[in-house]
C-alpha positions as a Markdown table, in Angstrom:
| # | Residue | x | y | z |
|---|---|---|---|---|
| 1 | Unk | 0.0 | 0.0 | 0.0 |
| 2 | Unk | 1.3 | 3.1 | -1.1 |
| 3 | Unk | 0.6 | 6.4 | 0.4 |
| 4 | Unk | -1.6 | 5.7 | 3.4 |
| 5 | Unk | -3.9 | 8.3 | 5.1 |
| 6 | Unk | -2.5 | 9.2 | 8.8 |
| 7 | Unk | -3.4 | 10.8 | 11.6 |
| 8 | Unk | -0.6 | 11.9 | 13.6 |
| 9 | Unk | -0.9 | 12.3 | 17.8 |
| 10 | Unk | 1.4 | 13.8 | 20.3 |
| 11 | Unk | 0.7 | 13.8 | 23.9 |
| 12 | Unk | 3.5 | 16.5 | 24.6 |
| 13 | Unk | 2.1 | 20.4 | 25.7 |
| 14 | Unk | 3.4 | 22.6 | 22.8 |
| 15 | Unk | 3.3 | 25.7 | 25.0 |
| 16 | Unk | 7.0 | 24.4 | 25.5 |
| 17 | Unk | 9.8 | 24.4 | 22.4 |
| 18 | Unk | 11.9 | 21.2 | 23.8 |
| 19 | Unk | 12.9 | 18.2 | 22.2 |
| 20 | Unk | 9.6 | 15.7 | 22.3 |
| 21 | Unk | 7.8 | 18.8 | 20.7 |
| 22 | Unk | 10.4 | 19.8 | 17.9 |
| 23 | Unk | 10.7 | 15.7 | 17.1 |
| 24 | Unk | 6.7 | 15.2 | 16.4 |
| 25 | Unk | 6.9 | 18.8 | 14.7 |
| 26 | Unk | 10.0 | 17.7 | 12.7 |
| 27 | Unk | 8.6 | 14.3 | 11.7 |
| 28 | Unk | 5.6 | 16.0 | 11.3 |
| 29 | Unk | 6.7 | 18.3 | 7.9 |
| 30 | Unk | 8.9 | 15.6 | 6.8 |
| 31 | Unk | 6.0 | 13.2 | 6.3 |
| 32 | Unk | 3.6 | 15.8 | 5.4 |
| 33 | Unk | 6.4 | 16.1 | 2.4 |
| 34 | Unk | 6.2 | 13.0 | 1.0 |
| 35 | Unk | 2.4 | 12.5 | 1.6 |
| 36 | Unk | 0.5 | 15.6 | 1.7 |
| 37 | Unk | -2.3 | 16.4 | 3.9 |
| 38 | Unk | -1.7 | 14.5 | 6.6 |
| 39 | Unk | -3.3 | 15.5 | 9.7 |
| 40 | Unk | -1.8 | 16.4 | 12.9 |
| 41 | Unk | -3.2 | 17.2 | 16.8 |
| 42 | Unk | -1.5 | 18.1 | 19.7 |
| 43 | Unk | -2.4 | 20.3 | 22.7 |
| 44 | Unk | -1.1 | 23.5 | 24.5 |
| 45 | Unk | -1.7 | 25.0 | 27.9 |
| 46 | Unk | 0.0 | 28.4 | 28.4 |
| 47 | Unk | 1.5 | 30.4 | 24.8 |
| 48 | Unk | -0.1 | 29.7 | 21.5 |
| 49 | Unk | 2.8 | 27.2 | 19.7 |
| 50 | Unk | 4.2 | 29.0 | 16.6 |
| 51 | Unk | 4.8 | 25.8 | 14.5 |
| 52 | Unk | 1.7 | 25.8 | 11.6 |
| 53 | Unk | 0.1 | 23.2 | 10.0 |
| 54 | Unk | -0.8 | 21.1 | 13.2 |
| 55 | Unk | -4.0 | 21.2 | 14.9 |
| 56 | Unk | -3.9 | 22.6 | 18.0 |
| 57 | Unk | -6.2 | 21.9 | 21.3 |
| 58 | Unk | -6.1 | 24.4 | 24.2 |
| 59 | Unk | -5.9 | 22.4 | 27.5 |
| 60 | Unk | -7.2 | 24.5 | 30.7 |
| 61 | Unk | -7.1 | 21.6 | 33.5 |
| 62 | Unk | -4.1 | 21.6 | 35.6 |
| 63 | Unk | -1.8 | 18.9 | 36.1 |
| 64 | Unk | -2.0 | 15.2 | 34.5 |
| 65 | Unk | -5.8 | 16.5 | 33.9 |
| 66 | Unk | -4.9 | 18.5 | 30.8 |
| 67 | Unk | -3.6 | 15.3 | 29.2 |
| 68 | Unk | -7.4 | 13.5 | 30.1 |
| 69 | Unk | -8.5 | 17.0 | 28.6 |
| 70 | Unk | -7.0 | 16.5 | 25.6 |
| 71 | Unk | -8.0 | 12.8 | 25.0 |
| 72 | Unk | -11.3 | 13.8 | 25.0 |
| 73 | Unk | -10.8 | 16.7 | 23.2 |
| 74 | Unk | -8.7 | 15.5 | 20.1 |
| 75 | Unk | -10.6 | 12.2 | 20.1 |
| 76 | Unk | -13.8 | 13.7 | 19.1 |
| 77 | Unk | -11.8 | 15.7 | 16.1 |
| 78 | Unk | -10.5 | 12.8 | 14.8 |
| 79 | Unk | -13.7 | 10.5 | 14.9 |
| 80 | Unk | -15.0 | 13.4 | 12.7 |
| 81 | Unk | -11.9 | 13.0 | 10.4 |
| 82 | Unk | -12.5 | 9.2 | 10.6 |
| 83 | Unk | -16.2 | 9.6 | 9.3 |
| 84 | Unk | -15.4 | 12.7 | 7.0 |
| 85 | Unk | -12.0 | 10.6 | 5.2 |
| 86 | Unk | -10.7 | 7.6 | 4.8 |
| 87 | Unk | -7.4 | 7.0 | 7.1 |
| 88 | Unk | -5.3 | 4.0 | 7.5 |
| 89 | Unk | -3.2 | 4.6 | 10.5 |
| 90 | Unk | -2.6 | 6.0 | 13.6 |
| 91 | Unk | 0.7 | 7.2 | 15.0 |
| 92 | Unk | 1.3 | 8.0 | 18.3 |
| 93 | Unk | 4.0 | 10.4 | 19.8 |
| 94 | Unk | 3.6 | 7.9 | 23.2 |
| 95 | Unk | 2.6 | 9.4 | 26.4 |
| 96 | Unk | 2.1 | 7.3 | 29.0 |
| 97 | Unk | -1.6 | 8.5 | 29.7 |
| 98 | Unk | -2.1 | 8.4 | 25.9 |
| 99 | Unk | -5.6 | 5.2 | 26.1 |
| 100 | Unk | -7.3 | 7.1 | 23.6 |
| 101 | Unk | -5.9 | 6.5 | 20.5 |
| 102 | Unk | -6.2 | 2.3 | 21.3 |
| 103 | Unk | -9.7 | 2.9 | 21.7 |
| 104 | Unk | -9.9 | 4.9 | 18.4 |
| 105 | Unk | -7.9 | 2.5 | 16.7 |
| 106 | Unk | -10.5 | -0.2 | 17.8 |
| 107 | Unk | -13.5 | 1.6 | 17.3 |
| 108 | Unk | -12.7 | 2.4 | 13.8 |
| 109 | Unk | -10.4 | -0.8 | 12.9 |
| 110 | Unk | -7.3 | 1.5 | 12.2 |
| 111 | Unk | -3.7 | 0.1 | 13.0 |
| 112 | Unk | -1.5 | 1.9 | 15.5 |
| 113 | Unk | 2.3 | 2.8 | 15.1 |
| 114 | Unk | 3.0 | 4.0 | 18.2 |
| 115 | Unk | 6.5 | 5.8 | 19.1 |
| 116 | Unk | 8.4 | 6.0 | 22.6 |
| 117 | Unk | 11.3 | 8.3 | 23.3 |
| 118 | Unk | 12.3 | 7.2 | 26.8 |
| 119 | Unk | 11.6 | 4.4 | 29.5 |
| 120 | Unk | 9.0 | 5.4 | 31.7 |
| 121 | Unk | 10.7 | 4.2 | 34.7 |
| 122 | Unk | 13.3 | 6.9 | 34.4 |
| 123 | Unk | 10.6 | 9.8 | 35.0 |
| 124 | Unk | 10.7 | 12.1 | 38.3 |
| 125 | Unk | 6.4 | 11.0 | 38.8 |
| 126 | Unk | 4.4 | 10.0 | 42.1 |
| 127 | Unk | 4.8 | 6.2 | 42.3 |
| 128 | Unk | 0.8 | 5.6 | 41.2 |
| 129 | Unk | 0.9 | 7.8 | 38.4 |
| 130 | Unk | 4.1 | 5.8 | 37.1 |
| 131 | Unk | 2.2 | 2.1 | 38.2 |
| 132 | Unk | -0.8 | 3.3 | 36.4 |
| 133 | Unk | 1.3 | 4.7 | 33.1 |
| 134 | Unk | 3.1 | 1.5 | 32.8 |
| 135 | Unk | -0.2 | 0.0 | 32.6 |
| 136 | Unk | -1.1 | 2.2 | 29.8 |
| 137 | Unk | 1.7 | 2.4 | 28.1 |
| 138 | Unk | 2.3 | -1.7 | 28.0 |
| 139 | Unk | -1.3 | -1.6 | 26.7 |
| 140 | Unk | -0.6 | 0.7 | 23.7 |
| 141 | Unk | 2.7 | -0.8 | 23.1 |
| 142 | Unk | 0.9 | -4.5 | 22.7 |
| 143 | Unk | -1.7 | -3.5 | 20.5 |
| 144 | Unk | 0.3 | -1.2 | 18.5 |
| 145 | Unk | 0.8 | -2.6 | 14.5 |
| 146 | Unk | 4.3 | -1.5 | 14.9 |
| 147 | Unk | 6.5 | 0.1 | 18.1 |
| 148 | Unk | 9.3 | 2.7 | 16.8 |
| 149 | Unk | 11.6 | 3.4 | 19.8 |
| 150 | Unk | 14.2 | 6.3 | 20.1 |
| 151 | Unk | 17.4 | 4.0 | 20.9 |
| 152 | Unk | 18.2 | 0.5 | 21.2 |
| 153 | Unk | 18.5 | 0.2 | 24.8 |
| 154 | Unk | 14.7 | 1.7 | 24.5 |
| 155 | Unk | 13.7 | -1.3 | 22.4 |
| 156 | Unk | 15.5 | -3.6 | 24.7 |
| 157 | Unk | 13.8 | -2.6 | 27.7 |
| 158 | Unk | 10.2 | -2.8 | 26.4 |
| 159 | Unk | 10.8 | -6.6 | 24.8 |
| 160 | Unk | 11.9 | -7.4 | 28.4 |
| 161 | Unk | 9.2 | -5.2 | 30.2 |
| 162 | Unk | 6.3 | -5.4 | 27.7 |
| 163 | Unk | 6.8 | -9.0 | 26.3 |
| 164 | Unk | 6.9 | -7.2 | 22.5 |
| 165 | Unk | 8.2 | -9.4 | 20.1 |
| 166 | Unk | 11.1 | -8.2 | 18.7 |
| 167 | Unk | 10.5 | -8.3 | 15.1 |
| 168 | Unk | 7.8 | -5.8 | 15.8 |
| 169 | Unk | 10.2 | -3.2 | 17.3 |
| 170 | Unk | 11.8 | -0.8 | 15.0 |
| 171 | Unk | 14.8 | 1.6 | 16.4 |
| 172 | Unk | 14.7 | 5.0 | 14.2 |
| 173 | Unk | 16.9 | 7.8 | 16.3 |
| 174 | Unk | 16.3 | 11.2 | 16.3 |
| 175 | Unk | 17.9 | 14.0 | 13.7 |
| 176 | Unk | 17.9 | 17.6 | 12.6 |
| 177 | Unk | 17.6 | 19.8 | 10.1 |
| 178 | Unk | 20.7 | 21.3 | 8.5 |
| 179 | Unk | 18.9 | 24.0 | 7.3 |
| 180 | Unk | 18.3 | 25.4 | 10.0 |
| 181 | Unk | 22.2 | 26.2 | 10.2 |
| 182 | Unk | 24.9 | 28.2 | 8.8 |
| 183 | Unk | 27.9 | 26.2 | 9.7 |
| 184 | Unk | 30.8 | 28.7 | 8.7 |
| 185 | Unk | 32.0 | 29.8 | 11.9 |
| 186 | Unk | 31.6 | 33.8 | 11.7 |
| 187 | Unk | 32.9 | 36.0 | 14.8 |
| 188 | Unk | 30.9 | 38.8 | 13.4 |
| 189 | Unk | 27.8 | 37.4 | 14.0 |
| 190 | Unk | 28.1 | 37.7 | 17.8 |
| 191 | Unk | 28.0 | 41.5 | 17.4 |
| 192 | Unk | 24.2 | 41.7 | 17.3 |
| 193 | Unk | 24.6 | 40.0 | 20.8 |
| 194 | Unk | 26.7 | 42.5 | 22.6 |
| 195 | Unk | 29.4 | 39.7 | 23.1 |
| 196 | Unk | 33.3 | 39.8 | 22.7 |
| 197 | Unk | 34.9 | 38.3 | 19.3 |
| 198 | Unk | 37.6 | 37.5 | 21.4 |
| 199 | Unk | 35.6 | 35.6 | 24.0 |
| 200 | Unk | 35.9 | 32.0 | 23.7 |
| 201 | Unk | 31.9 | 31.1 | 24.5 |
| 202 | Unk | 30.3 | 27.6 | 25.8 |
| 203 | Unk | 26.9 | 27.4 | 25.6 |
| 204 | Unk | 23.8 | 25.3 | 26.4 |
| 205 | Unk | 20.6 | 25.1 | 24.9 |
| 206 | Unk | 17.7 | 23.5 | 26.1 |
| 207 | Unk | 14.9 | 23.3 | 28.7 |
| 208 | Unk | 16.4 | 23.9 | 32.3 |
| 209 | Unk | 15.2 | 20.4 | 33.8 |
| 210 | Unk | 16.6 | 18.1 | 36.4 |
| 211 | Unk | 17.5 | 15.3 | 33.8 |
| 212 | Unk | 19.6 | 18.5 | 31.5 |
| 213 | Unk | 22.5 | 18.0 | 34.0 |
| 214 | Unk | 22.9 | 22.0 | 33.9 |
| 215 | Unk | 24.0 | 22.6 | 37.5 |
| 216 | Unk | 27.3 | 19.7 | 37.1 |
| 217 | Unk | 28.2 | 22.4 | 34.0 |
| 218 | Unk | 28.1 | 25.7 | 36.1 |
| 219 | Unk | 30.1 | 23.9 | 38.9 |
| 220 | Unk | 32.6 | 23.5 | 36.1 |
| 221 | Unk | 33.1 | 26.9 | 35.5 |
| 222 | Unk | 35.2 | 28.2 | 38.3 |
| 223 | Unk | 38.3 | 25.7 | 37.1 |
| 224 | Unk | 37.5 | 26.8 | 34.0 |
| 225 | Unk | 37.8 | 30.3 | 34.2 |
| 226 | Unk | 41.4 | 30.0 | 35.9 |
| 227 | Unk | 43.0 | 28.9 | 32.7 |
| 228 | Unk | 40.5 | 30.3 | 30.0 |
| 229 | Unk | 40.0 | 34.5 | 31.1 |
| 230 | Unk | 37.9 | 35.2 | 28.1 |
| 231 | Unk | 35.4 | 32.3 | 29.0 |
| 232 | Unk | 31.9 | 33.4 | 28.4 |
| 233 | Unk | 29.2 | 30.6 | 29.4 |
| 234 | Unk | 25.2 | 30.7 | 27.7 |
| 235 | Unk | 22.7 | 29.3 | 28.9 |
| 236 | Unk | 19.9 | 29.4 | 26.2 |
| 237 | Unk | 16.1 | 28.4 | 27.7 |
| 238 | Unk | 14.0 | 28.1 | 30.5 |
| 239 | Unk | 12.3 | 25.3 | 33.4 |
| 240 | Unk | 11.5 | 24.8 | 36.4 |
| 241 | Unk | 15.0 | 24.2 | 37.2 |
| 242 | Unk | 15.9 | 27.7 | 36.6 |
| 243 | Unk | 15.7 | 29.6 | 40.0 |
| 244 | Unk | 18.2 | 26.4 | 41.5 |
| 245 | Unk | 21.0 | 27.6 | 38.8 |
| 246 | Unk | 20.4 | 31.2 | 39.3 |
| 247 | Unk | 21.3 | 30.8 | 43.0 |
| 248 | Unk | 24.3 | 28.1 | 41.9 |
| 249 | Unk | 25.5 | 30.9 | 40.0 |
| 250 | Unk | 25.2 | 33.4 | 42.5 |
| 251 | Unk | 26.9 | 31.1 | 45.2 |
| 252 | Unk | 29.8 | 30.5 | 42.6 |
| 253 | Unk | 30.4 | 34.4 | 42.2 |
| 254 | Unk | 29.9 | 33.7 | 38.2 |
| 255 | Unk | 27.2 | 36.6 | 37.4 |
| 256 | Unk | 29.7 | 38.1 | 35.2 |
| 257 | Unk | 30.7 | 35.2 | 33.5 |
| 258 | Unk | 27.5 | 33.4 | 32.9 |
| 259 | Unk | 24.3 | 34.4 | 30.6 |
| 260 | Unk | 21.3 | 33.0 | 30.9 |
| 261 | Unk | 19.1 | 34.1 | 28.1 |
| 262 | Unk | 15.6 | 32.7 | 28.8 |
| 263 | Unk | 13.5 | 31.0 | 26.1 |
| 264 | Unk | 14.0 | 31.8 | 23.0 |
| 265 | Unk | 12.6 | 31.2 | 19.4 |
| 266 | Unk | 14.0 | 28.2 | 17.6 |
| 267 | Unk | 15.6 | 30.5 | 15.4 |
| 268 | Unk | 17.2 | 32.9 | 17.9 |
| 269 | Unk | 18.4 | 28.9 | 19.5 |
| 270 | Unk | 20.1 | 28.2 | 16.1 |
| 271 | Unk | 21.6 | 31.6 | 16.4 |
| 272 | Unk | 23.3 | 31.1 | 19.7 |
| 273 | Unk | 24.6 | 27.8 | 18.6 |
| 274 | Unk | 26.4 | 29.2 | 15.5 |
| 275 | Unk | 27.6 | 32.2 | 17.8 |
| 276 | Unk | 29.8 | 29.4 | 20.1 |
| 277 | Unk | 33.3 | 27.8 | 20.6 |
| 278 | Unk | 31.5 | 24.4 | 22.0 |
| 279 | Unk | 28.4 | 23.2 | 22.9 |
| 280 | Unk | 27.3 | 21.3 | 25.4 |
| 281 | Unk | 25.4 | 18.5 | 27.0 |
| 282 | Unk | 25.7 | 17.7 | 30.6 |
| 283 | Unk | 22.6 | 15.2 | 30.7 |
| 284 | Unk | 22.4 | 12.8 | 33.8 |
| 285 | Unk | 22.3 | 9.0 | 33.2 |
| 286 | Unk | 19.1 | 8.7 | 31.5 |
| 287 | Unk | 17.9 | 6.7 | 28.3 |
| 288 | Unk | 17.5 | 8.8 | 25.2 |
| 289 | Unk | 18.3 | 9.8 | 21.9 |
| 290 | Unk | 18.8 | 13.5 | 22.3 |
| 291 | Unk | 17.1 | 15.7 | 20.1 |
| 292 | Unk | 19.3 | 18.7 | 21.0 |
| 293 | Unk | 22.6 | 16.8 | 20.3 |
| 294 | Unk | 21.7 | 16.1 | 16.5 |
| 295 | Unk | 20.8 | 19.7 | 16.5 |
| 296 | Unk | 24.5 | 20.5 | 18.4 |
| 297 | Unk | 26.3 | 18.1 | 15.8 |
| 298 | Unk | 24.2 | 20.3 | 12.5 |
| 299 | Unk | 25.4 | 23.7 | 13.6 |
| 300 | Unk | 29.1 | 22.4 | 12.8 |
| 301 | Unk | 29.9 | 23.0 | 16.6 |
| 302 | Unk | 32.0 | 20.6 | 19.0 |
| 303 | Unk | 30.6 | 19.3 | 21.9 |
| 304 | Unk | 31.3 | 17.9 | 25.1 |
| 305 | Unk | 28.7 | 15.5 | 26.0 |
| 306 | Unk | 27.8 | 13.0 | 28.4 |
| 307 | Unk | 28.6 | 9.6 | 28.1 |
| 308 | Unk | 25.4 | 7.7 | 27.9 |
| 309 | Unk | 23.8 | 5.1 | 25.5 |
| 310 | Unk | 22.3 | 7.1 | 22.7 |
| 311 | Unk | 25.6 | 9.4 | 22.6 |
| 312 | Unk | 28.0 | 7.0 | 21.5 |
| 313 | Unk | 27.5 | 9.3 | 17.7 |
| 314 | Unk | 29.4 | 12.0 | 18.9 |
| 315 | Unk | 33.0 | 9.4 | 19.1 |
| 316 | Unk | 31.6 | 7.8 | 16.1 |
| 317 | Unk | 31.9 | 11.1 | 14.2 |
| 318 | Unk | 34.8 | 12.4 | 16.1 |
| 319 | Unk | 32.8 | 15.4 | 16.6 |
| 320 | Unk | 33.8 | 16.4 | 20.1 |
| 321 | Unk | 34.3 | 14.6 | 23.8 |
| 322 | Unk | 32.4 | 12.2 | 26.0 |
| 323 | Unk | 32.6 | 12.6 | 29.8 |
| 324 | Unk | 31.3 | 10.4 | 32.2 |
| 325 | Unk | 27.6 | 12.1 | 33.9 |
| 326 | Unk | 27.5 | 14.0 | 36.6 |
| 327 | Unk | 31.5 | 14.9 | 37.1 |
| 328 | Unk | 31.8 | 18.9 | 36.5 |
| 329 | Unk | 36.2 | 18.1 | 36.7 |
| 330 | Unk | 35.6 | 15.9 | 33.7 |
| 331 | Unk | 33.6 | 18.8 | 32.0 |
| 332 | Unk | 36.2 | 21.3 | 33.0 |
| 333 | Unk | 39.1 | 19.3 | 31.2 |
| 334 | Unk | 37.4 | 18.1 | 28.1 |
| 335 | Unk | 36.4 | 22.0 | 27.3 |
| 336 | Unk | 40.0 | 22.5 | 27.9 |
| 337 | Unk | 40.9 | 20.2 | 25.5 |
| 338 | Unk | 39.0 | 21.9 | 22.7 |
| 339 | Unk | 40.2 | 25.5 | 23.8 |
| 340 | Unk | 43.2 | 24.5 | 22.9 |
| 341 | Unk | 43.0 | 23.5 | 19.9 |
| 342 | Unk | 43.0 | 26.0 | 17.0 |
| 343 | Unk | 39.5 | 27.6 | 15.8 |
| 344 | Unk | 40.6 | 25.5 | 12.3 |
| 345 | Unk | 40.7 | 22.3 | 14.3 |
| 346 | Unk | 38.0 | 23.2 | 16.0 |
| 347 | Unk | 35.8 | 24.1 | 12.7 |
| 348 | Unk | 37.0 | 20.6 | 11.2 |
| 349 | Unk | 35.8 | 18.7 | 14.3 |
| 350 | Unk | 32.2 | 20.5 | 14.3 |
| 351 | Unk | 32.0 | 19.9 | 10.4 |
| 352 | Unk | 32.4 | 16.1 | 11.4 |
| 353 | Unk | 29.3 | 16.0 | 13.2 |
| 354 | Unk | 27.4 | 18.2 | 10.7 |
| 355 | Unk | 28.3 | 16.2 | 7.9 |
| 356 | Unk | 27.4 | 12.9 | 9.5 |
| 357 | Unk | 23.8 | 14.4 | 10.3 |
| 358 | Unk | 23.3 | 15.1 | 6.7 |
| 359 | Unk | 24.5 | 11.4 | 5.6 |
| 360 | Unk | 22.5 | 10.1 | 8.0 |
| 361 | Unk | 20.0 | 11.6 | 10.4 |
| 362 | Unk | 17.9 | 14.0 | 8.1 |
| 363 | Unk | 14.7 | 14.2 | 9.5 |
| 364 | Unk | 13.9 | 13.5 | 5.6 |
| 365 | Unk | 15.5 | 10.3 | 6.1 |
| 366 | Unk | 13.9 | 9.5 | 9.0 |
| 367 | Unk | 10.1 | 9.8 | 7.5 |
| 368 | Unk | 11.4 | 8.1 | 4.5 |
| 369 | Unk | 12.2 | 5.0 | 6.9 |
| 370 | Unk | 9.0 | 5.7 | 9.3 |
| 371 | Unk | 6.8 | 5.3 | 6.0 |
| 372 | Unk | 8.4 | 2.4 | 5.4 |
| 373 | Unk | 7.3 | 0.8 | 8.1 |
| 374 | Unk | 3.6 | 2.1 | 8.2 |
| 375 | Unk | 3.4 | 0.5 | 4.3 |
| 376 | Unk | 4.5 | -2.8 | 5.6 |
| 377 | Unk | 2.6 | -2.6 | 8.3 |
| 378 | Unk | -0.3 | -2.0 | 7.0 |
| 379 | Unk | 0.6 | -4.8 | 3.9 |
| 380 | Unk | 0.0 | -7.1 | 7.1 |
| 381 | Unk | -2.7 | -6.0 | 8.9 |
| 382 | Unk | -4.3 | -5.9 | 5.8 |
């Protein structure tokens, strides 16, 4: 079957510009590409999301209530799209309170593909809501047509958790857009920014969160600053994590050294990126396939990352440095490293990672794969 009708679902709150968000949007247009008019719904519960073409859902009810909100909400569209045009599959951004697209996908005989991007035991949650998401989630996963998962160790973890067969499992990581990025390294274009050519600038982008790893960074900075004066550190977004850095900061006596920005638009993020000396990602030791590290590798940048299944692409590439989580003397010397290094090594290194995004982790490529597994999917089911 070529070309099937889809329905695309993301449980995520698009109020926010972070990775699960910029993935379904991404996959979202990449699809849409290659099969036009494929329909999308997703929710929102503070700012109006900028990215067009989705369908969005307003969600007023506080806490895990918004997500019950928007069950009921988007299910109704889409058994109006159901009755209004024909549509072949579901696919699911998972969320582990995401029950209504399996009763939709009974009700109207429509196979699920259903994707997860982390292992739910991993999540900072109250103990029920976890015990009852598991239950959900194992559900969806076991009457889905198809489970794409983020990472291997993702995959893993659900055949031994879930009982999924293997052969059903499919591992597609994330990607970025190269687009999105001028990669020739450009002093100048810090000028808009009030910041020194001369400054040798580290940045972070992201949402400020507990699993972000943030606060091991900032306690790098004090050895850093001994042996690099012209440091300047960024710190690009905002979270609930931000007030504990501000005072981390303060305590430190690293106002003057360190920026923090706020949220910004996904062009202004791009920006920042090109604007660096090294990125970096000081995540704690969870399961993922990092959206913003694809994004790191496309802006030609290098990066100091942590060492964590679903990183292993940045030695692969020889784009930058792994450092074992949670260690800010490990951060301190790898950044270092690459400060000494000439801006021509460290241009060659970034264009390592940039090219190997374009070879390989396109978010074209990736719907060109995802589509290949709905048509076989559906081949089956049918």
């Amino acid at each position: 079957m070529k070309n099937p009708d889809i329905i695309m679902i993301s449980g995520s709150d698009f109020s926010q510009t972070d990775g699960p968000v910029l993935h379904f949007y991404s996959l979202f247009r990449a699809l849409d590409k290659i099969r036009p008019g494929i329909k999308a719904y997703a929710h929102f519960r503070t700012n109006t999301p900028d990215f067009s073409g989705i369908h969005y859902l307003p969600a007023s009810l506080p806490g895990m209530l918004a997500s019950l909100e928007f069950q009921i909400r988007s299910g109704w569209k889409i058994i109006m799209t159901c009755l209004t045009r024909k549509t072949n599959c579901l696919y699911i951004r998972s969320h582990y309170m995401m029950f209504m697209p399996w009763m939709l996908s009974w009700l109207f005989r429509i196979p699920m593909i259903t994707e997860f991007n982390g292992i739910i035991d991993e999540y900072k949650r109250p103990k029920w809501i976890l015990a009852f998401g598991k239950i959900v989630e194992k559900f969806l996963a076991r009457k889905s047509a198809a489970v794409i998962c983020i990472t291997q160790e993702v995959k893993e973890w659900m055949i031994k958790h879930y009982s999924l067969k293997p052969d059903n499992i499919f591992v597609i990581s994330n990607a970025a857009d190269p687009g999105r990025f001028d990669a020739e390294y450009r002093m100048e274009m810090r000028t808009p920014y009030q910041l020194d050519l001369k400054q040798f600038i580290v940045t972070f982008v992201g949402s400020l969160t507990w699993w972000q790893g943030v606060s091991f960074f900032i306690e790098a900075i004090p050895e850093l600053e001994k042996k690099i004066p012209d440091l300047k550190v960024l710190i690009i977004g905002d979270g609930g994590e931000y007030p504990h850095l501000a005072v981390l900061t303060k305590q430190l006596h690293l106002e003057s050294r360190v920026y923090f920005a706020g949220k910004v638009s996904s062009h202004e993020a791009a920006r920042y990126m090109q604007i660096s000396d090294v990125l970096i990602l000081p995540k704690v030791p969870i399961t993922c396939s990092p959206l913003k590290l694809y994004e790191y590798m496309a802006a030609g940048r290098p990066v100091v990352a942590s060492d964590l299944p679903g990183f292993e692409i940045v030695q692969e590439s020889g784009c930058g440095i792994l450092v074992p989580p949670k260690n800010p003397a490990a951060i301190a010397e790898a950044v270092l490293k690459l400060h000494d290094l000439t801006q021509d090594e460290r241009q060659k290194m970034g264009m390592r990672g940039r090219n190997k995004i374009i070879k390989d982790h396109t978010w074209d490529a990736v719907a060109i794969k995802t589509l290949k597994i709905i048509e076989e999917k559906l081949k089956t089911e049918n």
